[in-house]
C-alpha positions as CSV (number, residue, x, y, z in Angstrom):
1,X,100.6,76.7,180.3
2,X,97.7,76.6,182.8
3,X,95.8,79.6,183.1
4,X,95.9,81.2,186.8
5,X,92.2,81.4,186.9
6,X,89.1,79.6,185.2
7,X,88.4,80.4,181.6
8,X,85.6,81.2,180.4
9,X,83.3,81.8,177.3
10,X,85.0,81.8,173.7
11,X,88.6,81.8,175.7
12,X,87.5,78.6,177.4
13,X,86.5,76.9,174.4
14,X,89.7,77.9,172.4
15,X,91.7,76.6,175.5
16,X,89.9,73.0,175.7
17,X,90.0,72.9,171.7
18,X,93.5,73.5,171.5
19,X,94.3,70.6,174.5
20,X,91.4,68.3,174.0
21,X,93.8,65.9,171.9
22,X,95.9,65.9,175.5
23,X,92.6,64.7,177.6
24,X,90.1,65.9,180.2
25,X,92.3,66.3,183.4
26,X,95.3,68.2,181.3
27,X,92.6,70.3,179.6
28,X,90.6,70.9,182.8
29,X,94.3,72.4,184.5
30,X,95.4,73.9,181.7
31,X,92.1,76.0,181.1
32,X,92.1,77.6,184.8
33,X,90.0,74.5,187.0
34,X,92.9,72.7,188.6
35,X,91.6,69.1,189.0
36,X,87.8,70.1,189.1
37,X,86.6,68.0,185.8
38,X,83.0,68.4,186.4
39,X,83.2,72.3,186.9
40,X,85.4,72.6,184.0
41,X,82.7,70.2,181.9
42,X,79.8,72.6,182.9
43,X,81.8,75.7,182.2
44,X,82.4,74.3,178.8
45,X,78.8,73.2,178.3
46,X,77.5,76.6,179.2
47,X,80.3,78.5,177.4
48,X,79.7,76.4,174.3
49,X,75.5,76.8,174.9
50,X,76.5,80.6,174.2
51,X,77.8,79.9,171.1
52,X,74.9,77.9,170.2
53,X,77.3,74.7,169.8
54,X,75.9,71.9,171.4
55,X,78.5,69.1,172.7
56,X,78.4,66.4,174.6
57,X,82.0,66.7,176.2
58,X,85.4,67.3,175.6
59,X,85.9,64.8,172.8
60,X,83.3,66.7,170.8
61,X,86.2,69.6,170.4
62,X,88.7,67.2,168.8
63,X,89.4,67.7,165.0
64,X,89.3,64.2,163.6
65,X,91.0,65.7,160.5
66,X,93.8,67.8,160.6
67,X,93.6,70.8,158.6
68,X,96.6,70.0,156.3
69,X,94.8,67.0,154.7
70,X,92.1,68.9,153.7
71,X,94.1,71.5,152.2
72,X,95.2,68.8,150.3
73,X,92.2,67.5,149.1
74,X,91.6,70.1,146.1
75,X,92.8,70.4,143.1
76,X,95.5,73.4,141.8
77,X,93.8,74.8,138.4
78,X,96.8,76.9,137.2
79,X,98.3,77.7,133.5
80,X,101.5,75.6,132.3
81,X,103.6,79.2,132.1
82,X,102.7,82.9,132.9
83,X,102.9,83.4,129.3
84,X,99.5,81.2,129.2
85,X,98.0,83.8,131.3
């Protein structure tokens, strides 16, 4: 759902995070900036500057690896029984 006005700060970030996978011009509506891409790129610049995260666009927000693989990647150290406790 598009936000009625422009985002901004952590709530912008969150926002373009959350629909970076769906690509600038849906992000940029959905986070308050109707079809402004370069406002909504310098709000999230700025926004992100805040938070001492430097990124280069949108793109840079994208999770190359979803967080159920790397829950997967440990290993479960358990005993055979609960009376190996």
């Amino acid at each position: 759902m598009a936000s009625s006005s422009p985002l901004t700060g952590v709530i912008l970030v969150d926002c373009a995070r959350a629909n970076a996978t769906e690509g600038l011009a849906i992000a940029t509506e959905r986070c308050g900036y109707g079809d402004d891409t370069a406002k909504f790129q310098a709000a999230l610049r700025s926004a992100c500057s805040e938070m001492n995260v430097d990124i280069d666009g949108l793109a840079d927000l994208v999770d190359d690896e979803p967080s159920i693989l790397r829950a997967e990647r440990g290993m479960e150290v358990a005993p055979d029984s609960p009376s190996d406790l």
